[in-house]
N, C-alpha and C positions, 0 to 999 in steps of 0.2 A: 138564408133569406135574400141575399143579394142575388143569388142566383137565379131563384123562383122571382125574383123582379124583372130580369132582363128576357127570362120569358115570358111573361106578364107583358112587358111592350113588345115586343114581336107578335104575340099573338094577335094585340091590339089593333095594330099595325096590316096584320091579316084581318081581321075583320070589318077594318073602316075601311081599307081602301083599295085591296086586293084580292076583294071575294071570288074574282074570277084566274086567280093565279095559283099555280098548281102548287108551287115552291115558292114559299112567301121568303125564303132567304138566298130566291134568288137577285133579288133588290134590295137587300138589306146587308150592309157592311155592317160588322161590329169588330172595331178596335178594342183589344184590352188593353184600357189606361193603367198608366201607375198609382194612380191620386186622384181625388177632387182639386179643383180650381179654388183659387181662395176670392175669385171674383170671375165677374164675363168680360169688365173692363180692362183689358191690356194695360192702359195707362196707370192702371192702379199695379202693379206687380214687375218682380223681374223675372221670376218663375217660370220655367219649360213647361211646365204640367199646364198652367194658366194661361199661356199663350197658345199651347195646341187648342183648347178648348175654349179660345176668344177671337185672337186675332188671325188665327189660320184658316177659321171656320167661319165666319160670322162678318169680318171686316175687310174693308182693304186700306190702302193707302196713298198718296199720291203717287209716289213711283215705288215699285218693286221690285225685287230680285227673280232675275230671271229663273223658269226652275231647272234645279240642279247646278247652279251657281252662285256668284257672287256680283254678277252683273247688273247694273240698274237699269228698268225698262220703266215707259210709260206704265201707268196704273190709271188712277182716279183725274190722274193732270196726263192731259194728249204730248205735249211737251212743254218746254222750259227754255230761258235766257238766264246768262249769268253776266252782270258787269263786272267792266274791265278787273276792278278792283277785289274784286271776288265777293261784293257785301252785297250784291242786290241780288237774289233770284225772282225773276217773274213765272208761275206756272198761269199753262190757259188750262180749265176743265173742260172734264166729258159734259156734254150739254146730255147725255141719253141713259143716264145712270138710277134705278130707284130704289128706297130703300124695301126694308124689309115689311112687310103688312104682317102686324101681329093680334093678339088678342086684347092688347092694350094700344094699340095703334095703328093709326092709315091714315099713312104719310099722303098730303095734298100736292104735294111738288117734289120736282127731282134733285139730287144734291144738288149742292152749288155753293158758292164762298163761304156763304151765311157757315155750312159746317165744320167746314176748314178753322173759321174766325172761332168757332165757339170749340171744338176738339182741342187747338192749341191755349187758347185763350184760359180755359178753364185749369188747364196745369199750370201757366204761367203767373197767372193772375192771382192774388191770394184776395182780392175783393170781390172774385168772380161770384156769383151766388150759387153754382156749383164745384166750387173747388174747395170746400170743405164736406159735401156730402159722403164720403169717405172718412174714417181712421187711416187708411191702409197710405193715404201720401204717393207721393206722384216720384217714387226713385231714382226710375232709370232715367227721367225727364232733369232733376235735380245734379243726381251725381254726375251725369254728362255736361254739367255748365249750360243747359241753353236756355235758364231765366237769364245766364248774363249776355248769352249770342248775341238772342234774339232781340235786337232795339226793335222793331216794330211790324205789325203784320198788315197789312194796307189791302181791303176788299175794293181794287180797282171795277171791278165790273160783276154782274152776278154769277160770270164764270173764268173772273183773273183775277189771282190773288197775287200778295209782292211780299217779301219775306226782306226784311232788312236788316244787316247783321251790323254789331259793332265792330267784327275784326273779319277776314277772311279765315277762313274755314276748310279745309279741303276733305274732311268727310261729311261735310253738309248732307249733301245729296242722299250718301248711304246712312245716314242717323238719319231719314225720312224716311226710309224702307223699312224701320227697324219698326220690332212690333207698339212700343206705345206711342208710335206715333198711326195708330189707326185712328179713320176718321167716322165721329160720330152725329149723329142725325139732330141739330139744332133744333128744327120744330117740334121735335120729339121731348126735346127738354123742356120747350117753350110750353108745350102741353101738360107737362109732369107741374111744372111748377104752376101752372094754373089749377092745376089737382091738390097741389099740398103733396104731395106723391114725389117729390123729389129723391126721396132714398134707394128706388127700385131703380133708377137707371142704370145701374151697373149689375143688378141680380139678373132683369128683364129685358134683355139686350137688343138694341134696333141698330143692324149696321144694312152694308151693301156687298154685304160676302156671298159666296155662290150656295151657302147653308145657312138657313136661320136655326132659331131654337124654339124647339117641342114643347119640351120639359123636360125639369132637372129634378132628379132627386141624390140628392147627399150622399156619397159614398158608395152610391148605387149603381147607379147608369144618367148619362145622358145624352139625351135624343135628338136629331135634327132631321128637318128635311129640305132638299132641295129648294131654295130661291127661284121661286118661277118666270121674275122679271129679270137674272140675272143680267147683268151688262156683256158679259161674254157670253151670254145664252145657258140655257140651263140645263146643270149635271144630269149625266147621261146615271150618274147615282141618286136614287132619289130618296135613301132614309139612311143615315148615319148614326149609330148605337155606340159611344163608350162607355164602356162595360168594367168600372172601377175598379181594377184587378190588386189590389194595393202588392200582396203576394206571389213571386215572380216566378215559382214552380207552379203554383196555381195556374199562372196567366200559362205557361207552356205547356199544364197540362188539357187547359181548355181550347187552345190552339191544336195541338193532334188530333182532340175527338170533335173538333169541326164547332168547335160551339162560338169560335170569335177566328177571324180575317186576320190581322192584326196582331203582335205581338211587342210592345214596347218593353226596351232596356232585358233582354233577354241575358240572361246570367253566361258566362263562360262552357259551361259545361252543356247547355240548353244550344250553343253552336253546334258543337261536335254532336250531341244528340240528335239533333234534327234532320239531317240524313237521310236517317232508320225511317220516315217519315212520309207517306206520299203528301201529306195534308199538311208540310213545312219546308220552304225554303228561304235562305238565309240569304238576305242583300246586305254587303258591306260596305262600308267607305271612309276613308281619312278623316278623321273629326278636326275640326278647330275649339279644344277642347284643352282645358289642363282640368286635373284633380292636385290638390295642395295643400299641407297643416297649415293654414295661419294662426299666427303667434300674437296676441293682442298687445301690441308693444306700447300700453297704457298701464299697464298691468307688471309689476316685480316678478320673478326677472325677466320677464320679455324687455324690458327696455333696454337692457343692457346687452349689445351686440356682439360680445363674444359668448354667453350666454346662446344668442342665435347661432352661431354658429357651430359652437358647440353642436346643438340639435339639428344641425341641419349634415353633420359629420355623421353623428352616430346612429343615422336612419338608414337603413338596407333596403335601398329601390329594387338591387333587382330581386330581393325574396318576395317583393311588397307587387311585382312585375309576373310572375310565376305565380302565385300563391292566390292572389286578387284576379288579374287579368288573367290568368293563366295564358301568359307570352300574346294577348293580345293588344298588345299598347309599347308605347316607349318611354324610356327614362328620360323625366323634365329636369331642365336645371334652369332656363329662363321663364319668364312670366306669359311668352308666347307660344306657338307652337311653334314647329321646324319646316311646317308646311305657310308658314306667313311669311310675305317679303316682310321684312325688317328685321328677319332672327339674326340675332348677334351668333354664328356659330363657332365666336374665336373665344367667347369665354370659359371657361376652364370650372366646371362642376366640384364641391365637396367630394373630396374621393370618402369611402366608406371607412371608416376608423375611428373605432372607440378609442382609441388610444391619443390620438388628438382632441377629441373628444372632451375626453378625461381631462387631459391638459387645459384647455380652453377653460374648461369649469374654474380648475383650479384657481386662473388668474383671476376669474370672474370673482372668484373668493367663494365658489359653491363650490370646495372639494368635494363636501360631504353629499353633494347632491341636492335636491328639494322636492317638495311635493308638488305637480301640477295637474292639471284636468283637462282631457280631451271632449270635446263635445263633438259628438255626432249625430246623423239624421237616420232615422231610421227607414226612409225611402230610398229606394234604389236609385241611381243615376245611371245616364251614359259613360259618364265621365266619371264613375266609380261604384263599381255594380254592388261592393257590399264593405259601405263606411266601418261597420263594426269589427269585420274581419282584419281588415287595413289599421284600425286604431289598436286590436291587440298585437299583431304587428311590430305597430310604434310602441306599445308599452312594453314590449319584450327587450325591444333595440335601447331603451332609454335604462331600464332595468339596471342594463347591463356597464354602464356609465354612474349608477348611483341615485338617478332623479325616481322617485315614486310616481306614477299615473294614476288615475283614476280614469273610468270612462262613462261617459254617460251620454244616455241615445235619447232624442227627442224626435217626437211626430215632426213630419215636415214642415209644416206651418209654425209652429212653438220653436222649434228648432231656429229658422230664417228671423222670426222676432227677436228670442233670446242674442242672437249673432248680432241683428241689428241696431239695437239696444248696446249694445259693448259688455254683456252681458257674461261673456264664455272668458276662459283663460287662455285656449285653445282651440282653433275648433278645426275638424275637416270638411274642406268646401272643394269647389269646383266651376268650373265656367266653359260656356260654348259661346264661342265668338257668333254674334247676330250680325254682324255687316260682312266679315272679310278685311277689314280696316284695324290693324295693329291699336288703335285708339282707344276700339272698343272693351279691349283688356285692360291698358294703360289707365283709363282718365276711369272707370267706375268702380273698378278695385285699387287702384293704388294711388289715387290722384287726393289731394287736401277736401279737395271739395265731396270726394267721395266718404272722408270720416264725417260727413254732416249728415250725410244721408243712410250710415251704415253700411254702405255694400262696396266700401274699403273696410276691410273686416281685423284687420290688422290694426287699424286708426293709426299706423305711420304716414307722418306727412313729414315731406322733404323737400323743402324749397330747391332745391339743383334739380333733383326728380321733375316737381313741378313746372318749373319754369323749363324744363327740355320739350315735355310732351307737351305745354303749351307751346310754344314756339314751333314743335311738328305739323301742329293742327293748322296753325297760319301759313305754310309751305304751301305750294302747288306742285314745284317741284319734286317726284317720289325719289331721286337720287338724296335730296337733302334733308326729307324728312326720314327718311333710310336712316342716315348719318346721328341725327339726332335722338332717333328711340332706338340707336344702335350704342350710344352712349349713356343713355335712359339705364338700358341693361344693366352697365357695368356699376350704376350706382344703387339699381337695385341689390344687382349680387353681394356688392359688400354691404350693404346695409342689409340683407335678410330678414327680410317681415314674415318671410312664409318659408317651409320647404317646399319647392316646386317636386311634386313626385310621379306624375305619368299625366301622359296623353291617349287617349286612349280611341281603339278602332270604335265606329258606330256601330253597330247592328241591329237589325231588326232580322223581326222572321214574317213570314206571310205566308198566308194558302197560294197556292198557285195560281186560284182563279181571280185572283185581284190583279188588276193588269193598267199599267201606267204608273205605278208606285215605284217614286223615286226619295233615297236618302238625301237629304239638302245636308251640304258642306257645314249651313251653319246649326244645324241640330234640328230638331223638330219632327213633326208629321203634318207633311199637306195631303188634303183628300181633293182639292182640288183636280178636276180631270181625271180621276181614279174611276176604274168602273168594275165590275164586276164579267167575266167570264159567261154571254149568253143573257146579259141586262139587257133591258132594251130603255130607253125613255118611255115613261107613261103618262098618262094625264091624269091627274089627282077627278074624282069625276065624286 
């Protein structure tokens, strides 16, 4: 049925708007996604699946990453001042920017402060009148600390805005780029709430991204097309199809017989296959990425750290490196990659040994072992293409030491709740760094203020920890905040809240005839300036 849906919109698609085109898939990209979105609002999620399909497509932000970096460039603000002290940014806006015209909306004016003030205002504020219209909570806004940054946001003029911090900051800039800091359309809410209709603002999305949205259907596909007022002018792509592929032999096999563009999280073996293929080739590149068990160290015996350690001995990276990855990734032992300035590379990894192991327990007073619980997801990742193969894995390595596993797989949405919730004993996770900035691993997985928010999953909090990466954040200096989440490291490793277990290469696969498509350092899929082989721009008529 999902099938017969996504031609069901192509057809559509051929009918309304391209009666005179011979090859209606010559303008029509389809990406097979991994998952549904758990919302269209970025702000709401920390989710890869929910930011391809929110704020890659639909939004922009005041300043962005340049592509295929990690560089920050003008976006939605033309440029920027910083005082001396590092606590004042002023951005001036684009005065020529509009939003998206929907079925529920047409927008009377072009951005301007007003959206800036109500996008931030609304996560920060907990009296905002939209900042409870979600369950879902404002995470990655939280777990990053910038309710305590941000002292105050000043709409100087209706296209300069002043952002005032209580401490200097030095990934200010790049936490702006990040996805939920996109910005959404003020009078759009102003309208909703004059409707009573306040709950669709995050289902029925109005941003100033170079793709609006169609329509969505659940699990199915969802559609976009071209932003005709774009601010960079608009995509030479004019209809964009993910095509919910949840299942990653499926997705590769609809990829060879031409039926999707696009192939996310492509499985190990779907590399080397793809070859055989005219209708596939494989783009790679270095991810900023760890996959890791974390150990819920709230929970008996994860609190007790030799206990961790213990587990973090008796785990076989490089079977878990060949077996999983199949030799496409490398063996983690810090919380960063190897490819970020600030990797600590003098620390010195668990070498593999049941036999210490063993020992470890012993002192812990679990000779005899105990029983524990893996939690896994049962969506694929970049950064770990197949959770349940890697958790029997670990239940074999721990076997062998005494401890009983259990394993147990949840959909991805239930999964990331249950986690965030403190809900698991154990679970396998993962992370793609979104800035470039050692930070972004640091303060939302393993910082105090991250077990409030759940996505420090581990819920260890360690004041030395703590107070190091804060103290990094306040540097300007990268020699000295080097220094300091280079010491960060060594208190993680002996403390061990997680096994750090692989970094893994990215990959996607693509038709040939998709051209401009580039892998971003910090994970995702932008369709931005992508176009098709023999597209041309059309007028919607």
């Amino acid at each position: 049925m999902r099938f017969l849906n996504i031609i069901v919109v192509i057809s559509l698609i051929s009918a309304c708007q391209y009666q005179k085109k011979a090859n209606v898939r010559d303008d029509v990209l389809v990406y097979c996604s991994e998952g549904s979105p758990q919302t269209f609002n970025p702000q709401l999620s920390t989710s890869g699946t929910t930011f391809d399909a929110s704020s890659r497509t639909l939004y922009n932000r005041l300043v962005e990453f340049k592509p295929g970096s990690t560089l920050i460039e003008p976006a939605l603000a033309t440029h920027w001042t910083i005082s001396a002290d590092g606590k004042e940014y002023i951005f001036d806006l684009r005065t020529d920017v509009k939003f998206h015209t929907t079925a529920n909306f047409k927008p009377t004016r072009p951005f301007n402060a007003d959206d800036v003030l109500f996008s931030f205002e609304r996560q920060w504020q907990k009296d905002h009148p939209f900042h409870n219209t979600s369950k879902l909570g404002y995470r990655y806004f939280e777990s990053m600390g910038m309710g305590g940054l941000i002292e105050s946001i000043e709409k100087i003029s209706s296209h300069k805005i002043k952002f005032r911090l209580s401490r200097a900051e030095s990934p200010f800039l790049a936490s702006l780029a990040m996805d939920f800091a996109s910005i959404l359309s003020a009078e759009y809410a102003q309208q909703l709430a004059q409707q009573n209709k306040v709950e669709i603002i995050d289902s029925k999305p109005v941003g100033t991204g170079p793709f609006q949205l169609v329509r969505y259907q659940p699990d199915a596909y969802i559609r976009y097309k071209a932003h005709p007022d774009y601010w960079q002018g608009k995509q030479r792509l004019n209809n964009l199809v993910f095509a919910i592929t949840p299942d990653p032999s499926l997705r590769f096999a609809r990829l060879v017989a031409g039926e999707c563009d696009v192939m996310a999280n492509p499985l190990p073996v779907h590399i080397t296959s793809a070859e055989q293929f005219q209708s596939a080739r494989v783009i790679s590149e270095a991810g900023l990425n760890i996959a890791y068990l974390s150990m819920n160290t709230t929970k008996p015996p994860f609190n007790n750290h030799l206990v961790r350690h213990a587990i973090n001995h008796a785990i076989n990276k490089n079977s878990i490196i060949n077996a999983v990855y199949q030799k496409t990734a490398t063996e983690a032992k810090n919380p960063i990659p190897p490819n970020m300035w600030a990797y600590n590379k003098s620390i010195k990894d668990f070498e593999f040994s049941p036999e210490k192991a063993r020992k470890l327990l012993s002192e812990a007073g679990y000779a005899n072992g105990f029983n524990m619980t893996i939690s896994t997801m049962s969506a694929q990742r970049a950064y770990n293409p197949n959770a349940k193969k890697m958790a029997e894995l670990i239940q074999q390595n721990l076997r062998d030491i005494g401890i009983n596993v259990d394993i147990e797989t949840y959909e991805y949405g239930a999964f990331l709740y249950k986690v965030r919730k403190g809900e698991h004993h154990s679970a396998l996770l993962g992370w793609t760094g979104d800035n470039g900035d050692p930070d972004n691993f640091f303060t939302p997985l393993l910082s105090c203020a991250g077990t409030m928010t759940g996505t420090n999953s581990s819920f260890w909090c360690d004041p030395q920890f703590n107070q190091l990466i804060h103290q990094a954040r306040s540097q300007t200096r990268v020699k000295s905040r080097t220094q300091l989440y280079q010491q960060a490291q060594r208190v993680f490793k002996q403390a061990s809240p997680w096994v750090p277990i692989a970094h893994a290469t990215q990959h996607l696969i693509i038709n040939p005839r998709v051209k401009n498509f580039a892998i971003i350092p910090t994970g995702g899929v932008y369709f931005k300036d992508v176009y098709l082989e023999n597209s041309e721009v059309l007028n919607d008529e």
